[in-house]
N, C-alpha and C positions, 0 to 999 in steps of 0.2 A: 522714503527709504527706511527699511529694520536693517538693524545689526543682529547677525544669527553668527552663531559661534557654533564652529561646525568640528567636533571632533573625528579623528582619522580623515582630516581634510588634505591630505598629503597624500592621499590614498586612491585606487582606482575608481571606488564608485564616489567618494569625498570629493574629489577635484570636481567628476564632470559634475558633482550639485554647488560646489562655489562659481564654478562657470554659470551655471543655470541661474543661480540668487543674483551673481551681479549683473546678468544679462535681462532681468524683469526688474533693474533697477533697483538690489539689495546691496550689503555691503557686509561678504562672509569673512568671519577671520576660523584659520586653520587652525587648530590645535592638535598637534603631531607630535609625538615619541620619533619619531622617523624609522623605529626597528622597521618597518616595512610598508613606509610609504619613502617618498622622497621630497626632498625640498623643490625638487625644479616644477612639480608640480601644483604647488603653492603662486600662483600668477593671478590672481581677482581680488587678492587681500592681503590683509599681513598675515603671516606666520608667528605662532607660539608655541613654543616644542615644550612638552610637558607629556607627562604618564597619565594615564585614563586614572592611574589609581594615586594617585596625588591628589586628595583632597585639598592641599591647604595652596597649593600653584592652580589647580583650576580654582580656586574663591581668584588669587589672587589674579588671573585674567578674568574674570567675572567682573570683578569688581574695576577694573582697568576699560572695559571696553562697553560694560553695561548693555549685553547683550538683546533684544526684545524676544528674542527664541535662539532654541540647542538643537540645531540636528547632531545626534550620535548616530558613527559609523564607527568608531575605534573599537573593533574585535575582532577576534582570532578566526578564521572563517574556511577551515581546510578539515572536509568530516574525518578522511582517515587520520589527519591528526591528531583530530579528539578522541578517538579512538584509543590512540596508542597512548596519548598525554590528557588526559581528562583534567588534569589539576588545572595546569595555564588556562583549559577555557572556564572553567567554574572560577578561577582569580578574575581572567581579564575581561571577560564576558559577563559574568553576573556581578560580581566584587567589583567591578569596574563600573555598570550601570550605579548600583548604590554608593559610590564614591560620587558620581556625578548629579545625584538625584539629592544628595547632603551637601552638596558644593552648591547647587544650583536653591536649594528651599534656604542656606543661609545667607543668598546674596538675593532673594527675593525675586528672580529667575523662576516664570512660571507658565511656561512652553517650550514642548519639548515634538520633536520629529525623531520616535526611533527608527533605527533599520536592524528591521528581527528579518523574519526567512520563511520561506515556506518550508521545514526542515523540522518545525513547533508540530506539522502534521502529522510528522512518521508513514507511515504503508497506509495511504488513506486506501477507506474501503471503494469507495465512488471518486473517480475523475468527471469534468473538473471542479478541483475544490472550491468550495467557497469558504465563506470566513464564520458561518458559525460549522463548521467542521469540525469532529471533535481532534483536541491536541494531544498526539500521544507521541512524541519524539522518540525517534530507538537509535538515536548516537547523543555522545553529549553533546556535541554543535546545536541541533537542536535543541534539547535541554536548557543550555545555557542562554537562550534565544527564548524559550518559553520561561524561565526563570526572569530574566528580564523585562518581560511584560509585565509577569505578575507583579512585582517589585513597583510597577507603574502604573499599576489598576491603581496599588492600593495607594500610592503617595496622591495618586486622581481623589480617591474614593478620602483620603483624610484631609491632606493640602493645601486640595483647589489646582491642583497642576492640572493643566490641559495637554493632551497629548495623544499622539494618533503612534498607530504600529504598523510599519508600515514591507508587511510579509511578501519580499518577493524573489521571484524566482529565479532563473539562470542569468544573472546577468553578463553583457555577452557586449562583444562590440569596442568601437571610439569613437572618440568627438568626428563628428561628419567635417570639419572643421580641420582634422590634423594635428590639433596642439597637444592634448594628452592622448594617452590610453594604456591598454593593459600589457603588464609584462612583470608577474611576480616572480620570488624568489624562494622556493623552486615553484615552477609554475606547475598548475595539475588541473588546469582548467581543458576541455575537452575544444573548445576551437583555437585559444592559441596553438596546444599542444599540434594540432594539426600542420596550422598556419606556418608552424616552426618546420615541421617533415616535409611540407614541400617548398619551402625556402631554401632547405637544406640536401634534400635528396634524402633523408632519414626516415626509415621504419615506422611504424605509429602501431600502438597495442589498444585494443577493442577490451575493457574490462567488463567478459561476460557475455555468452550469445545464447544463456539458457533461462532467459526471463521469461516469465508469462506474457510478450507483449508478440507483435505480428512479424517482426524477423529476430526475435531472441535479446537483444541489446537493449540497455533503458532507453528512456522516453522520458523526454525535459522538456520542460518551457523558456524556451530564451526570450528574455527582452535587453532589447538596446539600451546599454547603460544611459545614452539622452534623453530617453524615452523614459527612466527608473529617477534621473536628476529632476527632470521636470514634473513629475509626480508629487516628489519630495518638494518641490518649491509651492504648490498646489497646494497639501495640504498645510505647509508655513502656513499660507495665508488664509487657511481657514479654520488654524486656531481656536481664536476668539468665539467661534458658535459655537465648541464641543461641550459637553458638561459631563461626558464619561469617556473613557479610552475606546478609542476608534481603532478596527483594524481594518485594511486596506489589501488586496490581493492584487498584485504588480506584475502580470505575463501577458503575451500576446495573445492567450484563451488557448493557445493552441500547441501538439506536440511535435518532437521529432525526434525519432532513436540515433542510437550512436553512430550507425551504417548509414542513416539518412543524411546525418550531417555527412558524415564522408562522405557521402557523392558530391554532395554542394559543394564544399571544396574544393573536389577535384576540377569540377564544374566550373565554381567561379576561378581560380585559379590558373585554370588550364595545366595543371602538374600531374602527374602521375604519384599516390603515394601507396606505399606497401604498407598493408597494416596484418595484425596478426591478431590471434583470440586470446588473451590470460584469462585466468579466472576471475570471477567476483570481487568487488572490491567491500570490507564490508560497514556495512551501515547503508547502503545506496538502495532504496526502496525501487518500485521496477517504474514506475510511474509516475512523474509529478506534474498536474497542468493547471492553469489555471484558471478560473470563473476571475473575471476582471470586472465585470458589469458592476459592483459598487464602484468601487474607483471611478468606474467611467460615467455613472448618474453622480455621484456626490460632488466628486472633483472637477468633472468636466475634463479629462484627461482620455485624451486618446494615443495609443503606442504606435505613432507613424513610421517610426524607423522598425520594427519589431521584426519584420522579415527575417528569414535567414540570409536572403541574397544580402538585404542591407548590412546585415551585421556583418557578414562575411567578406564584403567589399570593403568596409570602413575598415574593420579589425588588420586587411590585407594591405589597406595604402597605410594605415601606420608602423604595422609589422615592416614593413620595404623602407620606410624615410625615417625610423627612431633607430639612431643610436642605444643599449643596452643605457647609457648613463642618464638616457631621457627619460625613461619608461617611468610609466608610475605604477605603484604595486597597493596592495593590500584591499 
């Protein structure tokens, strides 16, 4: 059994990988702020509520639990956000990584599982990406996700930290399971937002039908958040080989635009939803998908749930049985 201290473990994609560590026999403890995760979602370990930017309370759970690896999740992760507010993601996204990376080399903590984005690419020129792709981010969400690697090349390249990056894509979906899943605050993810219009009988807005792609709308790569946890528990335990920062590309390989998923919905569903055209949202590049074949040669990792039907089925039985005060967010 490793103890991994898993910050924004309170959080949507945080929980389903403390599910995933204690279910191959780990023992995750959560480190949460709660701004926007929640406690109920905290169920495979203890919780320690602390700020990512808390140097001197992350030594002090470091040094309390004697962690063997960190996966980080604790960041700000909404692009028109960064957009509007650039400063909280450059504080809590980059300033926040090197708060963890000075917490973690003074308690002698020397594995690390980040979760950066496919987002470091910006308007790549070729789909699907892979990871020596060049990184040119055009929103700060990205930025501050590529700021954060590099901050962890170089603690790799002077330190001795071993540490993988672990770049992925839409992540989408709940536990098959039932016990967590997704429901931020305000949500602006494209299959809840759905899943909510036909719950509700509510409208739904298509952001954009004048992309360069085959019916106008982007084109994402969704992977099943279990399918994204058990990746991250993967490469926890392969650590120990790395001797430079590894990046890791986490989608089904494959796309689907925003009209595409609308019909699945409507499809798995069976609901009728109205949707309408707004314009562009900006920062949102027309295409992002992903080359997963390292992941799937080095890690041994394959995305079983990744479908859309899956994601959309699991997303729909938790949307139907969670109460708003269950939901886990971030």
């Amino acid at each position: 059994m490793a103890t991994v201290l898993v910050t924004g473990g309170a959080g949507y994609i945080g929980s389903h990988a403390c599910k995933a560590l204690a279910g191959a026999g780990h023992k995750p403890v959560a480190y949460d702020n709660l701004s926007r995760g929640h406690a109920q979602a905290v169920r495979w370990g203890p919780l320690e509520e602390g700020d990512i930017l808390d140097q001197a309370r992350l030594e002090a759970v470091l040094a309390r639990h004697r962690p063997d690896a960190v996966m980080h999740f604790a960041a700000l992760a909404y692009v028109a956000e960064s957009v509007a507010d650039p400063a909280i993601y450059y504080r809590n996204n980059a300033q926040g990584v090197l708060s963890l990376l000075e917490a973690m080399r003074a308690k002698g903590v020397d594995r690390l599982v980040f979760s950066s984005s496919c987002a470091t690419y910006g308007a790549p020129s070729t789909t699907p990406i892979r990871e020596d792709a060049p990184q040119a981010p055009i929103n700060p969400y990205g930025a501050s996700k590529l700021m954060g690697e590099r901050m962890i090349a170089d603690y790799v390249a002077a330190y001795g930290l071993r540490a993988v990056a672990m770049r992925y894509f839409n992540a989408a979906g709940a536990d098959p399971d039932g016990e967590i899943g997704e429901a931020h605050d305000p949500e602006t993810h494209l299959i809840p937002l759905l899943l909510d219009a036909a719950a509700t009988g509510g409208r739904f807005t298509i952001f954009g039908d004048d992309y360069p792609t085959a019916d106008g709308s982007c084109v994402r790569d969704y992977v099943h958040v279990a399918d994204l946890a058990h990746a991250h528990v993967l490469a926890c335990e392969r650590l120990d080989a790395l001797a430079d920062l590894t990046a890791y590309n986490l989608g089904a390989g494959q796309g689907a635009s925003n009209f595409e998923v609308l019909d699945a919905v409507r499809r798995r569903t069976g609901c009728a939803i109205e949707a309408d055209v707004g314009p562009r949202r900006p920062g949102d590049p027309a295409v992002l998908t992903a080359d997963p074949t390292r992941a799937m040669r080095e890690l041994g990792w394959t995305p079983r749930l990744s479908t859309l039907d899956d994601i959309i089925d699991t997303a729909w039985r938790w949307r139907k049985q969670s109460a708003p005060a269950a939901a886990t967010s971030g």
